[in-house]
Backbone as XML, in Angstrom:
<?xml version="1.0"?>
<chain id="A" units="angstrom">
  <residue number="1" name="UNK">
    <atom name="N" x="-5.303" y="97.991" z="138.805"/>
    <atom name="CA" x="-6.410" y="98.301" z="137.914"/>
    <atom name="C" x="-7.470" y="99.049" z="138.718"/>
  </residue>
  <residue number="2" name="UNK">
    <atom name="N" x="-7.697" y="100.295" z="138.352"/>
    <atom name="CA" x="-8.476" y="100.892" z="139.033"/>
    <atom name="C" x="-10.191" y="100.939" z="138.739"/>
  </residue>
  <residue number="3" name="UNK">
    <atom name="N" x="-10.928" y="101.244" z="138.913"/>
    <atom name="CA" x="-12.279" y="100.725" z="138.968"/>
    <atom name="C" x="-13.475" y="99.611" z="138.927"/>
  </residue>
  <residue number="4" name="UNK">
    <atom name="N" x="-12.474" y="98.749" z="139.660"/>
    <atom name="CA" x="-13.076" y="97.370" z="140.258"/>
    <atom name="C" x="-14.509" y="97.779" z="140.971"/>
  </residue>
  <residue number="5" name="UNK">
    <atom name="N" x="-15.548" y="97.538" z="140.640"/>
    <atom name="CA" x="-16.818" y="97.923" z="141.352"/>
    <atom name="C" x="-17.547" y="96.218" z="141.735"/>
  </residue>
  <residue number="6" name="UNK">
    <atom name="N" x="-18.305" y="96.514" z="143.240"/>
    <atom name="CA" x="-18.970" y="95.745" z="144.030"/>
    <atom name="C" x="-20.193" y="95.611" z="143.114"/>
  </residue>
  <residue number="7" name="UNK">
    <atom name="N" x="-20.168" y="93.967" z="142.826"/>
    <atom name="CA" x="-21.317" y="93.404" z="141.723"/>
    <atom name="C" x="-20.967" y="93.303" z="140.725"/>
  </residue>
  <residue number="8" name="UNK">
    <atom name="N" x="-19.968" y="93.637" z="140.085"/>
    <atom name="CA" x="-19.572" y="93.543" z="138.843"/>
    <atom name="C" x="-19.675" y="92.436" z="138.561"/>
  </residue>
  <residue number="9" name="UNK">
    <atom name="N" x="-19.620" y="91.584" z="137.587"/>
    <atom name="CA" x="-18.616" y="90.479" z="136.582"/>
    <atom name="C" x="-17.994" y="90.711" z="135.965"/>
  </residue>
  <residue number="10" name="UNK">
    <atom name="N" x="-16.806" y="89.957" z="135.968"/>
    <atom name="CA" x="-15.402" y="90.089" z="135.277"/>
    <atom name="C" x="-15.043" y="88.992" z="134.810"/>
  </residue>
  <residue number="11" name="UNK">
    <atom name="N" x="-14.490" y="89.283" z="134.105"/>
    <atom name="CA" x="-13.488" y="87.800" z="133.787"/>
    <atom name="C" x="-12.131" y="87.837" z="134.519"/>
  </residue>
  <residue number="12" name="UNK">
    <atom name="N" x="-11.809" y="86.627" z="135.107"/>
    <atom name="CA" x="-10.395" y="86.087" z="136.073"/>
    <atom name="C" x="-10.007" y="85.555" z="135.321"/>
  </residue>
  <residue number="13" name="UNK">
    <atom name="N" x="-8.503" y="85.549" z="135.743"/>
    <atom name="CA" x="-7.334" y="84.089" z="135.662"/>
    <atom name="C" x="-6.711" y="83.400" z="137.142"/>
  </residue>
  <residue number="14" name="UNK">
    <atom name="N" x="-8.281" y="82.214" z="137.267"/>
    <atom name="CA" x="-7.802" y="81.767" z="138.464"/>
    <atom name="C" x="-6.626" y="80.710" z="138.786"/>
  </residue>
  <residue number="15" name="UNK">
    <atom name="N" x="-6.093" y="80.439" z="137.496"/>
    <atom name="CA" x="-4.865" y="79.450" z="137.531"/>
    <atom name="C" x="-3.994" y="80.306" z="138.578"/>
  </residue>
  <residue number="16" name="UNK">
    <atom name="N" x="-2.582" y="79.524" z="139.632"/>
    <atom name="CA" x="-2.978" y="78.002" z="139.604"/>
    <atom name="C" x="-3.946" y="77.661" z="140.575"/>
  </residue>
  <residue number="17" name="UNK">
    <atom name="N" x="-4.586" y="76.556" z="140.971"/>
    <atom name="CA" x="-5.076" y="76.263" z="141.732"/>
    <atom name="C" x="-4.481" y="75.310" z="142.161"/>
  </residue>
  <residue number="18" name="UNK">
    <atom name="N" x="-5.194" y="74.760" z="143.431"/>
    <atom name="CA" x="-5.112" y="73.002" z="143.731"/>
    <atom name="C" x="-6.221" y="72.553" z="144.320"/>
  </residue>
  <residue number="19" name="UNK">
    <atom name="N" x="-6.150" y="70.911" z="144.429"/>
    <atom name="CA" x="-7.538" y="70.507" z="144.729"/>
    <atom name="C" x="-8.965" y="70.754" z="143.488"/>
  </residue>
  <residue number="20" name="UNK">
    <atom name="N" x="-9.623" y="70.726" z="144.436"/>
    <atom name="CA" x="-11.048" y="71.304" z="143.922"/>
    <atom name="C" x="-11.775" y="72.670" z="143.841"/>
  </residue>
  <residue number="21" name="UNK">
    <atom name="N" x="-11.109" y="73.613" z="143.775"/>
    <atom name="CA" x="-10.806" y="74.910" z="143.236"/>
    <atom name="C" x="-11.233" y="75.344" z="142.180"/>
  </residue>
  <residue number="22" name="UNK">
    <atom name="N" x="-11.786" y="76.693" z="141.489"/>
    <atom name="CA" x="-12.253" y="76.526" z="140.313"/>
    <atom name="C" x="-10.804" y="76.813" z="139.786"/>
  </residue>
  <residue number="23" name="UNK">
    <atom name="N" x="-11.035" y="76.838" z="138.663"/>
    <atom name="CA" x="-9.635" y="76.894" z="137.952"/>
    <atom name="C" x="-9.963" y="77.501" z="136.549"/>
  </residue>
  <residue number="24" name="UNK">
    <atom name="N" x="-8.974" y="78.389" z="135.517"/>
    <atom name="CA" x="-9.176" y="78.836" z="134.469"/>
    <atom name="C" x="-9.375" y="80.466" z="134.528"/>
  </residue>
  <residue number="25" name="UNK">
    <atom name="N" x="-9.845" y="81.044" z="132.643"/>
    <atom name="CA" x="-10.261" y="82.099" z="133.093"/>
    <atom name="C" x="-11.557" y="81.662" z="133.126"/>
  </residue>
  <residue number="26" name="UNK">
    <atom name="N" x="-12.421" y="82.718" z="134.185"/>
    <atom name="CA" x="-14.002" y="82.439" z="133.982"/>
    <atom name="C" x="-14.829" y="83.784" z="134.921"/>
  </residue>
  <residue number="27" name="UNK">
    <atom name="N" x="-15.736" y="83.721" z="134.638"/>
    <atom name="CA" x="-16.315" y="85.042" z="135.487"/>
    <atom name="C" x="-16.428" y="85.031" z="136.751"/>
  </residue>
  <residue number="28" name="UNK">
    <atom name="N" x="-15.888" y="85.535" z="137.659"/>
    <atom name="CA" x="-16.590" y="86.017" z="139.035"/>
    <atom name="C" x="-17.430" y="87.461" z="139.335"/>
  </residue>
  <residue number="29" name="UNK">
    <atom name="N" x="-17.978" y="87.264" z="140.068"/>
    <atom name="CA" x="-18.312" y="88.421" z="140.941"/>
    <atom name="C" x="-18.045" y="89.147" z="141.846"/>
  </residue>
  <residue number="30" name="UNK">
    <atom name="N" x="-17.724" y="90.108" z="141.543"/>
    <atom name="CA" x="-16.964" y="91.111" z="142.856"/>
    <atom name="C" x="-18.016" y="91.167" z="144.155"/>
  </residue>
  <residue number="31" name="UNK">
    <atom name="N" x="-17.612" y="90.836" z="145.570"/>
    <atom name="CA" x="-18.256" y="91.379" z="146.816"/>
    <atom name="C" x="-17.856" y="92.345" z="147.106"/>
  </residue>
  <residue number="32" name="UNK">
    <atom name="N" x="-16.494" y="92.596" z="146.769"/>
    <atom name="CA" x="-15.629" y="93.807" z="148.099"/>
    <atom name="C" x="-16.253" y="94.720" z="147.286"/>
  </residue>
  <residue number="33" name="UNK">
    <atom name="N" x="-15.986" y="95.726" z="148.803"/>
    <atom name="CA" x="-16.683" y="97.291" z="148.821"/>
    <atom name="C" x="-15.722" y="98.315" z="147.752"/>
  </residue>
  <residue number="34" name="UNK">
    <atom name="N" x="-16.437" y="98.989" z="147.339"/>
    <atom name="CA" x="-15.147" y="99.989" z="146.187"/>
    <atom name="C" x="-13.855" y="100.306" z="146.790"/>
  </residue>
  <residue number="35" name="UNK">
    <atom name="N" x="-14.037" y="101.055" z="147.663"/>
    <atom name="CA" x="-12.466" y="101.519" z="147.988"/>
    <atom name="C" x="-12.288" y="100.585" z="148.899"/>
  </residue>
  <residue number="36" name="UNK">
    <atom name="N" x="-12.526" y="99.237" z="149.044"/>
    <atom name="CA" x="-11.193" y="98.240" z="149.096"/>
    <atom name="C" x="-10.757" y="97.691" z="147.997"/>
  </residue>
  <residue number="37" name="UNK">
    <atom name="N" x="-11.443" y="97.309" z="146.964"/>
    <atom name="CA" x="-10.663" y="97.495" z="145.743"/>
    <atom name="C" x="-9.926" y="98.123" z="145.653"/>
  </residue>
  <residue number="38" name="UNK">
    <atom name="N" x="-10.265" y="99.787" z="145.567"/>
    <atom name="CA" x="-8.940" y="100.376" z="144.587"/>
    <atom name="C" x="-7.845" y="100.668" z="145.748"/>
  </residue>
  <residue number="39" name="UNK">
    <atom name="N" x="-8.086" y="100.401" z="146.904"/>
    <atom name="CA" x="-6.811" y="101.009" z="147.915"/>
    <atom name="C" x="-5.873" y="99.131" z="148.440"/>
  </residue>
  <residue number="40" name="UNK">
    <atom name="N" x="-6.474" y="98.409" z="148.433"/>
    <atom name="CA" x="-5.926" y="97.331" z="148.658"/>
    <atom name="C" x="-4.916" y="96.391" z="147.307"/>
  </residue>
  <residue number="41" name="UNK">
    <atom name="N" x="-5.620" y="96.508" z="146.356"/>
    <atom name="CA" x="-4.765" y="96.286" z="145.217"/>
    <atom name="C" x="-5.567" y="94.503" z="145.273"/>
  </residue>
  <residue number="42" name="UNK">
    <atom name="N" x="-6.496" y="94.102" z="145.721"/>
    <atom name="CA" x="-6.988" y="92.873" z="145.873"/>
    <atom name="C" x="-8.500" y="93.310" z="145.707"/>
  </residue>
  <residue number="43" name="UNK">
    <atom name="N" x="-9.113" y="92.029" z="145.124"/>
    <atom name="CA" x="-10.853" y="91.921" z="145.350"/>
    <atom name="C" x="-11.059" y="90.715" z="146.298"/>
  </residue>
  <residue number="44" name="UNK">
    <atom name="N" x="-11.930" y="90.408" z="146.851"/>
    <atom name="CA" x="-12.937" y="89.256" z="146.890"/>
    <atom name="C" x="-13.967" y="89.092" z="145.907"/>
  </residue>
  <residue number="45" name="UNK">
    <atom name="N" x="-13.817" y="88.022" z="145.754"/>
    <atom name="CA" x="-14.865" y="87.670" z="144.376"/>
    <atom name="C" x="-15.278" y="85.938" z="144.854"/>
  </residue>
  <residue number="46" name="UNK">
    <atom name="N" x="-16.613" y="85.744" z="143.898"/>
    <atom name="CA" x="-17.085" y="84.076" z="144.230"/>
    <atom name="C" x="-17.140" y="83.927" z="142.483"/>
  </residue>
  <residue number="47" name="UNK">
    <atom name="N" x="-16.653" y="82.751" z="142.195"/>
    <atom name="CA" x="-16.496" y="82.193" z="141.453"/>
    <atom name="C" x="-17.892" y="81.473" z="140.169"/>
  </residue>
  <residue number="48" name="UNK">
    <atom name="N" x="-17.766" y="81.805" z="139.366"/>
    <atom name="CA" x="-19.184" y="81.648" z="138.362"/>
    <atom name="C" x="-18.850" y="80.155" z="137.523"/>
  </residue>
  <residue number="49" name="UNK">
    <atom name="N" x="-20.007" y="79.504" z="137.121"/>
    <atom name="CA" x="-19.739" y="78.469" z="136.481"/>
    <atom name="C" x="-20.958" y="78.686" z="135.674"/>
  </residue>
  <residue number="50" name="UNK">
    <atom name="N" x="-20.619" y="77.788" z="134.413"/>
    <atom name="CA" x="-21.768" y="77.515" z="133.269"/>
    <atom name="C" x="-22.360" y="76.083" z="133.528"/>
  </residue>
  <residue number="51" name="UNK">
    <atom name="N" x="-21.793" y="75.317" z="134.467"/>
    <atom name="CA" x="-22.010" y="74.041" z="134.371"/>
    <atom name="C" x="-23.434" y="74.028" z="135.596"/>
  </residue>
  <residue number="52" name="UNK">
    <atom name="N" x="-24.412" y="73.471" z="135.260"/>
    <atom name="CA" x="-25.678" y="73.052" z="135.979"/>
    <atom name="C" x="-25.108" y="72.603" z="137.314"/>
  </residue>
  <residue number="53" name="UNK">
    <atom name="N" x="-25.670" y="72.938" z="138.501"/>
    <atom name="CA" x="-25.488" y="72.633" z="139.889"/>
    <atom name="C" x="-26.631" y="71.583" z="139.832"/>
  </residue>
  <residue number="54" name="UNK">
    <atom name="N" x="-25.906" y="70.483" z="141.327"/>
    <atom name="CA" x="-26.726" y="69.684" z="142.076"/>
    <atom name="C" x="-27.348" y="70.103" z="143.356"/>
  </residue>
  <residue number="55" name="UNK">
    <atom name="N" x="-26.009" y="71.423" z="143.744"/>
    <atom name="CA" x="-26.189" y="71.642" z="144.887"/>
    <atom name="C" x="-27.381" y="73.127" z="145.039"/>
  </residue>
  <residue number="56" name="UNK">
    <atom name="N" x="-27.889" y="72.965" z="146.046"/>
    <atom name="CA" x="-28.264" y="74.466" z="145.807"/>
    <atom name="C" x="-28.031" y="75.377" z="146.844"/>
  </residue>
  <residue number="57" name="UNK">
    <atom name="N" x="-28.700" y="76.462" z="147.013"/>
    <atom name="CA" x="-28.560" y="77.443" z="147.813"/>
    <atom name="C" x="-28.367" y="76.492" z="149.379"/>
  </residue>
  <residue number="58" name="UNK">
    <atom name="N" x="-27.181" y="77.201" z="149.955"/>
    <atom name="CA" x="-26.651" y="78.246" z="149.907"/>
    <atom name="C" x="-25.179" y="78.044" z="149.274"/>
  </residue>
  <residue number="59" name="UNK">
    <atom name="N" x="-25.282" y="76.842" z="148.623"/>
    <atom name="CA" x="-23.506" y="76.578" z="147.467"/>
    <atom name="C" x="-23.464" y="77.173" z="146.572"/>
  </residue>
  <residue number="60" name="UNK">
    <atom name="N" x="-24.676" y="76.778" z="145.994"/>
    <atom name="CA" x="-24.380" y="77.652" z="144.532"/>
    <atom name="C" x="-25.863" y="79.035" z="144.537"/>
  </residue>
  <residue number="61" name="UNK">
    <atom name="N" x="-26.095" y="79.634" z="143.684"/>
    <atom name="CA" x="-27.187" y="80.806" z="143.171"/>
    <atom name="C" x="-27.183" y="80.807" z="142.059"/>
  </residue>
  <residue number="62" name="UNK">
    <atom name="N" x="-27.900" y="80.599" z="141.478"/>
    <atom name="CA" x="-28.094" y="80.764" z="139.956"/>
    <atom name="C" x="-28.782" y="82.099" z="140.012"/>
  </residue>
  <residue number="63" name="UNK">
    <atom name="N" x="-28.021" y="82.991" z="138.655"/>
    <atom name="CA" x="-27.831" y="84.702" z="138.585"/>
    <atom name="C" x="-28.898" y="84.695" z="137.436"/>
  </residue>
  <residue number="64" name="UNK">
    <atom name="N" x="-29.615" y="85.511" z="137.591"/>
    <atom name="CA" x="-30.927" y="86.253" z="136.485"/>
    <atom name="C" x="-30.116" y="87.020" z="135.985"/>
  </residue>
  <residue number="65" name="UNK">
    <atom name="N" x="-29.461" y="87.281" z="134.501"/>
    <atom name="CA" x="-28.935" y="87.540" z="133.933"/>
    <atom name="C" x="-28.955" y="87.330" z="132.314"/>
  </residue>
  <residue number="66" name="UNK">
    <atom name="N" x="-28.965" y="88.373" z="131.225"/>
    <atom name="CA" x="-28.500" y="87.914" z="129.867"/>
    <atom name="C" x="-27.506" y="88.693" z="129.751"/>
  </residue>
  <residue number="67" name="UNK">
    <atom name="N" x="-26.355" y="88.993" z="130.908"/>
    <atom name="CA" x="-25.327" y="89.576" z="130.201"/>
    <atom name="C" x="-24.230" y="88.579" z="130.506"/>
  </residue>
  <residue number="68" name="UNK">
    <atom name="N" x="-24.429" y="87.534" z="130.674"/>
    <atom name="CA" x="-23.701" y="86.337" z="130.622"/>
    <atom name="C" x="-24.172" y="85.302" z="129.450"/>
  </residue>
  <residue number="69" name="UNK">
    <atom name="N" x="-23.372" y="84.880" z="128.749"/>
    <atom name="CA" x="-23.453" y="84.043" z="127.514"/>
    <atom name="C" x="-24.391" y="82.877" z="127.734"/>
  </residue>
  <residue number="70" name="UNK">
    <atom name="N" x="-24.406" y="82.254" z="128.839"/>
    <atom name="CA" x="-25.106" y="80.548" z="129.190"/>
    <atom name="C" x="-25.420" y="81.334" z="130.843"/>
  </residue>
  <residue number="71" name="UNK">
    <atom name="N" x="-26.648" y="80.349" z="130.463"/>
    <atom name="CA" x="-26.945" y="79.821" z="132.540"/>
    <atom name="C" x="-25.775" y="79.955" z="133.110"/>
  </residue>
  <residue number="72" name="UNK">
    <atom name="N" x="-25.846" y="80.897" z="134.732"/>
    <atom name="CA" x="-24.816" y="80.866" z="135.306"/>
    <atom name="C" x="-25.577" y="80.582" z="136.555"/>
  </residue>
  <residue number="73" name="UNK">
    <atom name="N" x="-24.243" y="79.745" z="137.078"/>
    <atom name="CA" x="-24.497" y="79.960" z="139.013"/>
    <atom name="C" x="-22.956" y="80.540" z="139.730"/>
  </residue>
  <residue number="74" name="UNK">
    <atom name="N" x="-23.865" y="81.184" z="140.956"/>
    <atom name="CA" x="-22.440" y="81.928" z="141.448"/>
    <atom name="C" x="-22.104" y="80.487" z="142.211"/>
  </residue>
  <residue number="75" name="UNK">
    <atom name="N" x="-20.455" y="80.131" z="142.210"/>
    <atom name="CA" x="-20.531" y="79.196" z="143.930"/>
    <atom name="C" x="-20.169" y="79.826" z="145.029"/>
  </residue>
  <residue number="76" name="UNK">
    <atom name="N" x="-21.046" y="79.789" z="145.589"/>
    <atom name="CA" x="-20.834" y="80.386" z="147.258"/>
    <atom name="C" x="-20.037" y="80.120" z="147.919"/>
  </residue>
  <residue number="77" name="UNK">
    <atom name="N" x="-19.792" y="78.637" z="147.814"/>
    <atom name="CA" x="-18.508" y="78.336" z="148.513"/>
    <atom name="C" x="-17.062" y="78.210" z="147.721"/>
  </residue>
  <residue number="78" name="UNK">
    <atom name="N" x="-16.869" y="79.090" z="146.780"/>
    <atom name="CA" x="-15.605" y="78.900" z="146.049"/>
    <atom name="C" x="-14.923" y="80.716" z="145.976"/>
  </residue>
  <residue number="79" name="UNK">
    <atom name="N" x="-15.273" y="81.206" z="147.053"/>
    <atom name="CA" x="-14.769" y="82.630" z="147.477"/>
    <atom name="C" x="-13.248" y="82.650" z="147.407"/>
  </residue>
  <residue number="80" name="UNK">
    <atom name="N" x="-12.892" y="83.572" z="146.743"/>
    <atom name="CA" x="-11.215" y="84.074" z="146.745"/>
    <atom name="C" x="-10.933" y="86.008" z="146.828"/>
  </residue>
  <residue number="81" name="UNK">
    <atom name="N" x="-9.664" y="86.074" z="147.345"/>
    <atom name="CA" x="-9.360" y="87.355" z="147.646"/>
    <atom name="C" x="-8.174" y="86.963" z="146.521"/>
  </residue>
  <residue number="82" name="UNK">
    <atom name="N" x="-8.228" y="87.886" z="145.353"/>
    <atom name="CA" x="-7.892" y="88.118" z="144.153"/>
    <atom name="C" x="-6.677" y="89.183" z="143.733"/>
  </residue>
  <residue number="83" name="UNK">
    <atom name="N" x="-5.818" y="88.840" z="143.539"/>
    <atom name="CA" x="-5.136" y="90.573" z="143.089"/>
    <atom name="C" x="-5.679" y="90.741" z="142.027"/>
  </residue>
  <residue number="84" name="UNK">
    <atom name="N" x="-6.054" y="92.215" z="141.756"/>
    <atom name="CA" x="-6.347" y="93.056" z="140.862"/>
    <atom name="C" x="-5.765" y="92.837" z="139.544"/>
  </residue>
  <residue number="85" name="UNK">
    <atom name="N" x="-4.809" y="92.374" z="139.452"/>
    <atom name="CA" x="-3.888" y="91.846" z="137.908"/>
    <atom name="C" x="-4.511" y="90.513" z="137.742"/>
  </residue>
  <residue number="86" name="UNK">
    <atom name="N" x="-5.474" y="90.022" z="138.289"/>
    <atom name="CA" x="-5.763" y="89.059" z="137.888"/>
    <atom name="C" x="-7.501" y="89.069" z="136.975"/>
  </residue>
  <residue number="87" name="UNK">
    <atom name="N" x="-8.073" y="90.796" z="137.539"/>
    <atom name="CA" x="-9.172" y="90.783" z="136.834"/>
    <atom name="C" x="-8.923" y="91.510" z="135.712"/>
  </residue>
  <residue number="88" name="UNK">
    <atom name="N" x="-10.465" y="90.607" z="134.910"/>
    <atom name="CA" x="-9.971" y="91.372" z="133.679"/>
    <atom name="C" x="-11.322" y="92.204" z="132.880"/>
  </residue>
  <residue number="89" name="UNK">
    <atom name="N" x="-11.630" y="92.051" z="131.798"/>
    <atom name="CA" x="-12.775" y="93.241" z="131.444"/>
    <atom name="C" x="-14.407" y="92.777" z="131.869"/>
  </residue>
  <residue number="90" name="UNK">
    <atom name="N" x="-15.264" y="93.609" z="131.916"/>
    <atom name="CA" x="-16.485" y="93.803" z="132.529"/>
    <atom name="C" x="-16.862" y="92.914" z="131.901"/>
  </residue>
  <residue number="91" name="UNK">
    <atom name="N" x="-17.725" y="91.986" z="132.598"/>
    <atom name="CA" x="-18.992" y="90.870" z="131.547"/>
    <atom name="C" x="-20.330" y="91.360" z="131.621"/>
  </residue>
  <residue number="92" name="UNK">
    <atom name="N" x="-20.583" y="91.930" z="133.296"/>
    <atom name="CA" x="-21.811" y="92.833" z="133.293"/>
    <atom name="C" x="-22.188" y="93.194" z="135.118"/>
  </residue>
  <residue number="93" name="UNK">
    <atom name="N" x="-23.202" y="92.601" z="135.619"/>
    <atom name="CA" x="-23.343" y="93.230" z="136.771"/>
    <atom name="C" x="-24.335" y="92.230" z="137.525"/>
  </residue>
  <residue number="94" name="UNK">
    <atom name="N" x="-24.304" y="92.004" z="138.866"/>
    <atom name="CA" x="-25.445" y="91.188" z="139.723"/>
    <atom name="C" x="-26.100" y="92.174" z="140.327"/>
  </residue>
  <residue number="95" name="UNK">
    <atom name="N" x="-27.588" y="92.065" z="140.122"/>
    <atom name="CA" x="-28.415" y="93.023" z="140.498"/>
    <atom name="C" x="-28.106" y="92.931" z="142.467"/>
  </residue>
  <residue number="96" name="UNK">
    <atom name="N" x="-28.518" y="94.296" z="142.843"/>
    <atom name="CA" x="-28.383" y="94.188" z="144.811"/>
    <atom name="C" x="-28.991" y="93.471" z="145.104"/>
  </residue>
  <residue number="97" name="UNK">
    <atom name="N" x="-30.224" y="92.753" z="144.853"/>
    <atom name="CA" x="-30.803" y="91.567" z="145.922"/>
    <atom name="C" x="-30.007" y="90.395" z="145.421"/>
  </residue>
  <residue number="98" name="UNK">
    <atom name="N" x="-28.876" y="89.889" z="144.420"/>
    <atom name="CA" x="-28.547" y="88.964" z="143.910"/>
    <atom name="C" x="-27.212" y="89.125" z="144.748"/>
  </residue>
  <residue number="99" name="UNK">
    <atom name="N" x="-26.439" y="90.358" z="145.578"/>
    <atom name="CA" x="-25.804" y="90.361" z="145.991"/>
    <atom name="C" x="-25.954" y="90.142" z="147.567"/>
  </residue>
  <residue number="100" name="UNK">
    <atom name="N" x="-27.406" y="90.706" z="147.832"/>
    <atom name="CA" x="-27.655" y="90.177" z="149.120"/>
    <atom name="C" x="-27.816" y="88.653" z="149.477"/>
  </residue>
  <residue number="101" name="UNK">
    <atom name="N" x="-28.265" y="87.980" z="148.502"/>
    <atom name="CA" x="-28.242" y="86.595" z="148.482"/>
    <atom name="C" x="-27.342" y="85.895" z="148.788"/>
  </residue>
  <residue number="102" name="UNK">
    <atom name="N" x="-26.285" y="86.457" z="147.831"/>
    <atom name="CA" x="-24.870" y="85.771" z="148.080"/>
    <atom name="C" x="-24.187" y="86.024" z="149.136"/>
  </residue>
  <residue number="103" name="UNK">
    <atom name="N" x="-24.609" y="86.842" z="149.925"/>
    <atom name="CA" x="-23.897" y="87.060" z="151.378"/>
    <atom name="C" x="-24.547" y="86.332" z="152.454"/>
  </residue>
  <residue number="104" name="UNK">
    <atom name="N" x="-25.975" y="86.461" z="151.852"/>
    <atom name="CA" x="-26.996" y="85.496" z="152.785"/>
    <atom name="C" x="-26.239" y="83.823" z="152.704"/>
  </residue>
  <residue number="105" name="UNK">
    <atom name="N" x="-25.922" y="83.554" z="151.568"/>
    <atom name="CA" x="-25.406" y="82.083" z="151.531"/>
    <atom name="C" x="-24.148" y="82.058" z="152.098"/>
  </residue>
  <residue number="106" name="UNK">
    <atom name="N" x="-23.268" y="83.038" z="152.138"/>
    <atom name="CA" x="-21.502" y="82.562" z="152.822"/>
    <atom name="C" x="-21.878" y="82.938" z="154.585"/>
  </residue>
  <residue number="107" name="UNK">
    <atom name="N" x="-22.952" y="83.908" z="154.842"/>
    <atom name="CA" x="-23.206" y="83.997" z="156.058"/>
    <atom name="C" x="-23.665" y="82.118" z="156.539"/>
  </residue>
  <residue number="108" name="UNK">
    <atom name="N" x="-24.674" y="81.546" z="155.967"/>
    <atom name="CA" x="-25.374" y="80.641" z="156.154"/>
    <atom name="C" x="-24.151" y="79.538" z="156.202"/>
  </residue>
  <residue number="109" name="UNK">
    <atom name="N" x="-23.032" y="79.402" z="155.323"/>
    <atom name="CA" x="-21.946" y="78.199" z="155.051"/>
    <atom name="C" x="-20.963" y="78.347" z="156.369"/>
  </residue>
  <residue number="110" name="UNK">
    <atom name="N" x="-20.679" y="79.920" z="156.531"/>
    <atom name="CA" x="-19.502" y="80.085" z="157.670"/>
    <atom name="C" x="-20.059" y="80.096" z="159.075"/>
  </residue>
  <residue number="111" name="UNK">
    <atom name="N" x="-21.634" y="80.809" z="158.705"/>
    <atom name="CA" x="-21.749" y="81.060" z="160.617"/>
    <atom name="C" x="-21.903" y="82.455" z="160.468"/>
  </residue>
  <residue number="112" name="UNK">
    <atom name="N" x="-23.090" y="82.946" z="161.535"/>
    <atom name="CA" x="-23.278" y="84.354" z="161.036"/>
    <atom name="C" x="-23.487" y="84.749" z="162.940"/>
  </residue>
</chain>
């Protein structure tokens, strides 16, 4: 699928999983850079939920957004490298400081 863009939201099909994994279809957010999208045939993406966090930054971010249906938070720590057949149509977009954030938080979880 060609025009996977950095920031997007999409809708996934993250089945299967295991563990504590998100699971289902549901929105993520694209990190990877454009042309690793379209030349790799994979994204990285972090995983979106509707459900209210306990945790906060740097696990989860809650996204300033109305092009998502309900309150969203990204989870920071629920990052996956995706094949491309697994995304599916546009939901909308995370503004650049919402993307700098989210790098600020997986920098902050892994070690920078």
């Amino acid at each position: 699928m060609a025009g996977i863009l950095r920031g997007e939201i999409r809708w996934a099909d993250l089945n299967p999983v295991k563990g504590n994994e998100q699971a289902g279809l549901r929105p993520v957010v694209i990190l990877s850079q454009d042309v690793f999208n379209e030349r790799s045939g994979t994204v990285i993406a972090m995983a979106i939920t509707s459900q209210p966090q306990r945790a906060g930054f740097p696990l989860t971010f809650e996204l300033d957004t109305s092009e998502l249906p309900k309150r969203s938070w990204v989870k920071i720590s629920q990052i996956r490298t995706l094949s491309t057949e697994r995304i599916g149509k546009r939901v909308g977009n995370a503004s650049p400081e919402e993307l700098d954030q989210l790098i600020e938080g997986l920098n902050e979880i892994i070690g920078n």
